[in-house]
C-alpha positions in Angstrom: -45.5 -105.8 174.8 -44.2 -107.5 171.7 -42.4 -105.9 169.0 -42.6 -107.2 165.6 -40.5 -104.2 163.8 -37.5 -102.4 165.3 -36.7 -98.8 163.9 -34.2 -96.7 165.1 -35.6 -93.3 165.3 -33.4 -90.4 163.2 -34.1 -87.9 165.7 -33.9 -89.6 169.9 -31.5 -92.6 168.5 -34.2 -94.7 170.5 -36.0 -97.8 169.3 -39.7 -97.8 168.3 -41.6 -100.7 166.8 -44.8 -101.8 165.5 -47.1 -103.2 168.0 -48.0 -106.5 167.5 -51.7 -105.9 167.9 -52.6 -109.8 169.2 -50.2 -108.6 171.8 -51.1 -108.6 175.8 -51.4 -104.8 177.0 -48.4 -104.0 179.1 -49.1 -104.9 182.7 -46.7 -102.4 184.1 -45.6 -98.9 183.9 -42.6 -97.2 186.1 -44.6 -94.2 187.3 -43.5 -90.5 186.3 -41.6 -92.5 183.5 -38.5 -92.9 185.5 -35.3 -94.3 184.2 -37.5 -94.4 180.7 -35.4 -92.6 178.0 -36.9 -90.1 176.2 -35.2 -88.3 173.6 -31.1 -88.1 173.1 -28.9 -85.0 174.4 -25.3 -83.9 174.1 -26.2 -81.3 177.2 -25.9 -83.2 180.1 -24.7 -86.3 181.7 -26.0 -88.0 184.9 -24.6 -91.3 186.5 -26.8 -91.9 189.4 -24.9 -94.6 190.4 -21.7 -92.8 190.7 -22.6 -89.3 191.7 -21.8 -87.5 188.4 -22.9 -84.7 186.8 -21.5 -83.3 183.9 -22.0 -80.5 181.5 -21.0 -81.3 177.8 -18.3 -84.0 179.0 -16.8 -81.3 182.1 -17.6 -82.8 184.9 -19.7 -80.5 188.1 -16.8 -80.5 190.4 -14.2 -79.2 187.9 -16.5 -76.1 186.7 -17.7 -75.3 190.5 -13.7 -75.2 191.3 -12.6 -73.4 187.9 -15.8 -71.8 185.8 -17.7 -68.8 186.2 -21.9 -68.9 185.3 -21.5 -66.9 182.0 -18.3 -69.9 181.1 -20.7 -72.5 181.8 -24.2 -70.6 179.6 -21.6 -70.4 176.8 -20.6 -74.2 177.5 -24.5 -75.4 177.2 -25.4 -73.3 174.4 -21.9 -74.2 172.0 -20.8 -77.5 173.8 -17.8 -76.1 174.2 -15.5 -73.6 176.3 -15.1 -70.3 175.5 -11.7 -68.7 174.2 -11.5 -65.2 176.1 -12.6 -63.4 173.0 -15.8 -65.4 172.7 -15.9 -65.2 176.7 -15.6 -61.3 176.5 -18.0 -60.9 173.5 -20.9 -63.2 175.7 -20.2 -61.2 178.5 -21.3 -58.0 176.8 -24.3 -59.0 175.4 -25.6 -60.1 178.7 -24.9 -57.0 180.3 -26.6 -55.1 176.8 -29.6 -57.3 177.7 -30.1 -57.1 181.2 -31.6 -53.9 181.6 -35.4 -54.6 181.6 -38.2 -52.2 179.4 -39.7 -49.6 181.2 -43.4 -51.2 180.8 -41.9 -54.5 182.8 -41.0 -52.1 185.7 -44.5 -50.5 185.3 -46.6 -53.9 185.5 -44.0 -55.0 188.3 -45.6 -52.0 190.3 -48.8 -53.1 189.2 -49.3 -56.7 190.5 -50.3 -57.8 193.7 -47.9 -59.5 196.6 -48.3 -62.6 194.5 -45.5 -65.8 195.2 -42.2 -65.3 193.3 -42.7 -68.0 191.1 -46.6 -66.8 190.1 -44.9 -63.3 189.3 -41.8 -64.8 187.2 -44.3 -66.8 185.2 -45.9 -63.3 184.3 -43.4 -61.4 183.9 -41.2 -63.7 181.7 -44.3 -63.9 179.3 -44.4 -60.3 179.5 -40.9 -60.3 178.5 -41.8 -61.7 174.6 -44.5 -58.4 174.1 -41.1 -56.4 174.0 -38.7 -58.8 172.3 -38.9 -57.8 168.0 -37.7 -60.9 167.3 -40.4 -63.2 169.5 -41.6 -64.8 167.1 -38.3 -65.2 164.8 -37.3 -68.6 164.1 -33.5 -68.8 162.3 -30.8 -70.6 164.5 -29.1 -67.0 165.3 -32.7 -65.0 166.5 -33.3 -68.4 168.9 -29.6 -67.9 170.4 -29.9 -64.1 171.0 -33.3 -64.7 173.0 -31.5 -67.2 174.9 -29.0 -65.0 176.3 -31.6 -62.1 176.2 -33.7 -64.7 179.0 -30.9 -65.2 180.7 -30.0 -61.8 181.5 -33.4 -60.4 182.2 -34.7 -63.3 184.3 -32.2 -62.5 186.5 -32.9 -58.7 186.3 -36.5 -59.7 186.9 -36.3 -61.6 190.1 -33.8 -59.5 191.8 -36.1 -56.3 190.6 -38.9 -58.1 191.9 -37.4 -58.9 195.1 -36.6 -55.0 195.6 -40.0 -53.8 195.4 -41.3 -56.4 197.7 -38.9 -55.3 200.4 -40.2 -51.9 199.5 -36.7 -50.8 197.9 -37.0 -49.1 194.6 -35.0 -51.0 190.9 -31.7 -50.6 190.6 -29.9 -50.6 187.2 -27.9 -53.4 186.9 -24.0 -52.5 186.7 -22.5 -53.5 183.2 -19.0 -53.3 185.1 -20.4 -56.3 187.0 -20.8 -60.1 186.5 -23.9 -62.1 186.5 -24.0 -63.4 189.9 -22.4 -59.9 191.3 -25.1 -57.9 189.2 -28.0 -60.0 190.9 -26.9 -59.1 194.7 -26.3 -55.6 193.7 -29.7 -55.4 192.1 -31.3 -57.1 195.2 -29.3 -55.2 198.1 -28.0 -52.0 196.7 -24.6 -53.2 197.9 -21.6 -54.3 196.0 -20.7 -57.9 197.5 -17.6 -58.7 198.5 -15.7 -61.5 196.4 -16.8 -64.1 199.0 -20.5 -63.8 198.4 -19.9 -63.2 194.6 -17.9 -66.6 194.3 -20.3 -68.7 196.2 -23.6 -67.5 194.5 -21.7 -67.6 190.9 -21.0 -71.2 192.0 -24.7 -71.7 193.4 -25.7 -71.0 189.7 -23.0 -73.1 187.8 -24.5 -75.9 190.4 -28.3 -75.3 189.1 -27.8 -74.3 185.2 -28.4 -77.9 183.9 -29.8 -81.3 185.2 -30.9 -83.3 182.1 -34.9 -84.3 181.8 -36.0 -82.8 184.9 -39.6 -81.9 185.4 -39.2 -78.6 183.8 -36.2 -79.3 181.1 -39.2 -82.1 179.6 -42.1 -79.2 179.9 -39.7 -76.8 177.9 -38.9 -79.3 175.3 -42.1 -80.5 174.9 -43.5 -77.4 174.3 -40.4 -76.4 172.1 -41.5 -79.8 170.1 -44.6 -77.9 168.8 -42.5 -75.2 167.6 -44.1 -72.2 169.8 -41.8 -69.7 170.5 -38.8 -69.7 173.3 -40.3 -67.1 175.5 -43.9 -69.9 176.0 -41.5 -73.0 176.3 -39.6 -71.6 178.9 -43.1 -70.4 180.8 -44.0 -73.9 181.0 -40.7 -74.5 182.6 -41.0 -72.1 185.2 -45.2 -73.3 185.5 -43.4 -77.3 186.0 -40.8 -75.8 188.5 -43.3 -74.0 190.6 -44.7 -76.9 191.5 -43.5 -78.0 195.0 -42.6 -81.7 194.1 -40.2 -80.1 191.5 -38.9 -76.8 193.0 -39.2 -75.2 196.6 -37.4 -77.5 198.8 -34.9 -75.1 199.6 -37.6 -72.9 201.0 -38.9 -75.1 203.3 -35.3 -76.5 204.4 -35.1 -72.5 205.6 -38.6 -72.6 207.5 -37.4 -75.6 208.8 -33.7 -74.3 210.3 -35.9 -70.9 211.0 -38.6 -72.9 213.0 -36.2 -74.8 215.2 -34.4 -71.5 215.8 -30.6 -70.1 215.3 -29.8 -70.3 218.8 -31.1 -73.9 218.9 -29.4 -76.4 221.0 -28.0 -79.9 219.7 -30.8 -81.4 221.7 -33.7 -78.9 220.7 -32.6 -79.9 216.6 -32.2 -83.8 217.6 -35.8 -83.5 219.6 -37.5 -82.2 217.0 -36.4 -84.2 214.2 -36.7 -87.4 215.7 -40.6 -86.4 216.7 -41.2 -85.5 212.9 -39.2 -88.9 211.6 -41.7 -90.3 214.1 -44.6 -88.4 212.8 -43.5 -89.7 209.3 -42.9 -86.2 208.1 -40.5 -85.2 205.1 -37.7 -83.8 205.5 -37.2 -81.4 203.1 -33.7 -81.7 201.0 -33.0 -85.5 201.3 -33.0 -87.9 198.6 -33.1 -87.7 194.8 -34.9 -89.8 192.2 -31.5 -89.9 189.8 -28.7 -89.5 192.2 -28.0 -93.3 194.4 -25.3 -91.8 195.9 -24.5 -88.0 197.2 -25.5 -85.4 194.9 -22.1 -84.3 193.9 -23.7 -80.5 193.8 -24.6 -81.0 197.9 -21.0 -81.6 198.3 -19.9 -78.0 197.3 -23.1 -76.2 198.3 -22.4 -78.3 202.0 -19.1 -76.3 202.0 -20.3 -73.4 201.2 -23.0 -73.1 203.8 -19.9 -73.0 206.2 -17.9 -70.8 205.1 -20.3 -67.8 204.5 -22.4 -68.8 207.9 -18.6 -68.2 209.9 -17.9 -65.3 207.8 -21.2 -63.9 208.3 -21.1 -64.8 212.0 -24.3 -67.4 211.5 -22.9 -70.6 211.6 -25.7 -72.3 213.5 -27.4 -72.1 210.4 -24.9 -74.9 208.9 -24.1 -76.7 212.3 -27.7 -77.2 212.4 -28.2 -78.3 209.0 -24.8 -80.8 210.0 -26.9 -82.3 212.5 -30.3 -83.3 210.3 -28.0 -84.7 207.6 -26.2 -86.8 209.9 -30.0 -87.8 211.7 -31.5 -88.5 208.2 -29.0 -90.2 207.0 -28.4 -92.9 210.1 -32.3 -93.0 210.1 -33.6 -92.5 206.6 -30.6 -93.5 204.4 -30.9 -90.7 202.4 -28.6 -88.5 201.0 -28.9 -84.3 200.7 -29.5 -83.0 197.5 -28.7 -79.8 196.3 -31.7 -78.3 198.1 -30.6 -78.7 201.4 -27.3 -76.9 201.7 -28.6 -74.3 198.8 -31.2 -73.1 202.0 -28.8 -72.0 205.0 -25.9 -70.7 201.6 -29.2 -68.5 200.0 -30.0 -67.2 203.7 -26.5 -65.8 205.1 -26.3 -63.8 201.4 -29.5 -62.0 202.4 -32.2 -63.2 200.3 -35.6 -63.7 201.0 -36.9 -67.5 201.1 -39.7 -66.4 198.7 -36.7 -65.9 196.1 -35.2 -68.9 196.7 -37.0 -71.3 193.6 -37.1 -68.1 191.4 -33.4 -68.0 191.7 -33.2 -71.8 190.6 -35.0 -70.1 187.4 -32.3 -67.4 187.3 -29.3 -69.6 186.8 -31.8 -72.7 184.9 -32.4 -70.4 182.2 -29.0 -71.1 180.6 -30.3 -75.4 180.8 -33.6 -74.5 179.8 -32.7 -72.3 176.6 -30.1 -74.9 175.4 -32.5 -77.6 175.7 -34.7 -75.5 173.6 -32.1 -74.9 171.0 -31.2 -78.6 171.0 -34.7 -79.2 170.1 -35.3 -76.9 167.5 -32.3 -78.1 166.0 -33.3 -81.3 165.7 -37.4 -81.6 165.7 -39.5 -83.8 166.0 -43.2 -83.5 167.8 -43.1 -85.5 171.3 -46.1 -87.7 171.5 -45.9 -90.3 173.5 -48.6 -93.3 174.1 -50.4 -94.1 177.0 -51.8 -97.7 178.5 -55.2 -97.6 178.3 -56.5 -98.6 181.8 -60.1 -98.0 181.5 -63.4 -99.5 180.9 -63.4 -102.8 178.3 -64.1 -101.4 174.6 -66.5 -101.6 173.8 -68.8 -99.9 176.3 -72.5 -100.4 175.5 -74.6 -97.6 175.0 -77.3 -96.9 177.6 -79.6 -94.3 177.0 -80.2 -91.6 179.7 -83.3 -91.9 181.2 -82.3 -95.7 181.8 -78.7 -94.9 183.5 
């Protein structure tokens, strides 16, 4: 493709051009547009190459070790820390917000054994009928629907989960943090300060992660200008899709199918018949990260810990054992699916919750991408190489085709 006029766009920073029209048609495209950079962020850095992943310049490791989840929404919506006031004040209006309305409960009741993710894609649309200010558009209205998502997503799943155990709702507990409030909504029991740290860190680890499948749906649709509530329904639609979101689920099935009383030659049989096979392996490899996923490295601890303090640690020494196989065979590194698994189990919830929770603690990544967008629009509409039939076709009439 030749280029006969650069222009730097106002809004991505990137370079556009007229096309030289005597110019050959590009004979190549990297497929699912990787390493093609669409639009300019300040949300979230990736190096690939390096393993890092930051948030707003703090890099993963130093808010897993330090942060908590509602330090980190406050970091992706200002793009900066907190003071303790401002901390204090976002704290409150999450817990004002998480209570869900009463209809929500109702049509909760209402709906069929669907999959998680079909009934967070309702019920988050649901959500805007009850919101007054759906359809408001100044800079302050978009913010408080951000945290408004954030809390009741959260509310939603772990409600959800609840009634399909056949439990009945529990209020969530405005004493309580985010990542405490969603256990106690989902069990009935107030966690102990081990399971509270490790899922408040399991969300800090999945609140961002630059142009992923579903970050690009969200901000695509936020580019038309709809309203927060349908860009972040196309998210969750994006994440549902199983080459996006689930692979934690099926690293479960997978640990659940070999068994938690599984020998060391049971696990090394039947991975080596399925590498054979050509199978997947659910959990390995990343198309951004060349090295470790720097959010495997904390989620791999993890798994230990709870599994021996829950007194399942086969769960982790069995996951121990494929990593070590897939990586001497496959060269592939875990990603944060794979640890996330065996660390979701040995807290109690059920696998079917499991990509709905990546939605819980996303929220905060998808509404400050939204933000960032409104802030700064401009209608994504990208081109496409033609690879179809010559122009011009001729005209055949149908009784001669």
């Amino acid at each position: 493709m030749m280029i006969d006029t650069l222009v730097v766009d106002p809004v991505y920073g990137a370079i556009v051009g007229a096309i030289d029209k005597k110019a050959e048609p590009v004979a190549e495209q990297k497929a699912g547009l990787e390493d093609i950079v669409a639009t300019s962020s300040a949300i979230c850095y990736l190096d690939g190459d390096r393993g890092v992943l930051a948030y707003c310049g703090h890099d993963i490791h130093d808010l897993a070790e330090y942060a908590t989840f509602e330090e980190v929404c406050y970091l992706l919506w200002h793009r900066r820390l907190p003071t303790r006031a401002e901390l204090g004040d976002l704290q409150s209006q999450l817990a004002a917000a998480r209570p869900l309305p009463e209809a929500i409960i109702r049509l909760m009741r209402q709906m069929p054994a669907v999959d998680g993710m079909d009934a967070l894609r309702t019920l988050t649309s649901a959500l805007a009928h009850y919101d007054r200010e759906a359809a408001e558009t100044s800079p302050a209205a978009q913010y408080r629907k951000a945290v408004r998502l954030t809390a009741q997503v959260s509310t939603l799943v772990a409600t959800w989960g609840r009634l399909q155990a056949g439990a009945g709702p529990i209020d969530p507990d405005p004493v309580l943090g985010h990542a405490a409030n969603f256990l106690y909504m989902l069990t009935g029991n107030r966690p102990g300060a081990t399971a509270v740290r490790a899922f408040d860190v399991a969300l800090i680890l999945h609140a961002d992660h630059e142009l992923n499948a579903s970050t690009f749906a969200a901000r695509v649709s936020a580019a038309t200008l709809t309203d927060m509530y349908s860009a972040v329904v196309g998210a969750i639609g994006a994440l549902k899709g199983p080459l996006h979101g689930g692979a934690n689920a099926d690293v479960m099935r997978l640990l659940l199918e070999l068994g938690e009383n599984a020998t060391s030659d049971r696990v090394e049989s039947a991975i080596r018949a399925k590498l054979a096979r050509k199978e997947k392996i659910p959990g390995f490899g990343h198309r951004v990260y060349h090295t470790e996923d720097p959010r495997a490295t904390h989620l791999r601890q993890m798994s230990k810990e709870l599994g021996i303090k829950a007194g399942q640690p086969s769960w982790f020494q069995m996951s121990q054992q494929i990593e070590a196989m897939v990586k001497a065979e496959k060269k592939l590194n875990p990603n944060v699916d794979f640890y996330s698994a065996s660390t979701y189990y040995t807290l109690g919830i059920p696998i079917d919750l499991y990509t709905p929770i990546f939605a819980v603690s996303r929220m905060s990544g998808w509404t400050a991408h939204v933000l960032e967008q409104y802030a700064n629009n401009r209608l994504i509409r990208p081109r496409a190489d033609y690879i179809g039939p010559a122009y011009p076709q001729r005209w055949i009439p149908v009784a001669q085709r």
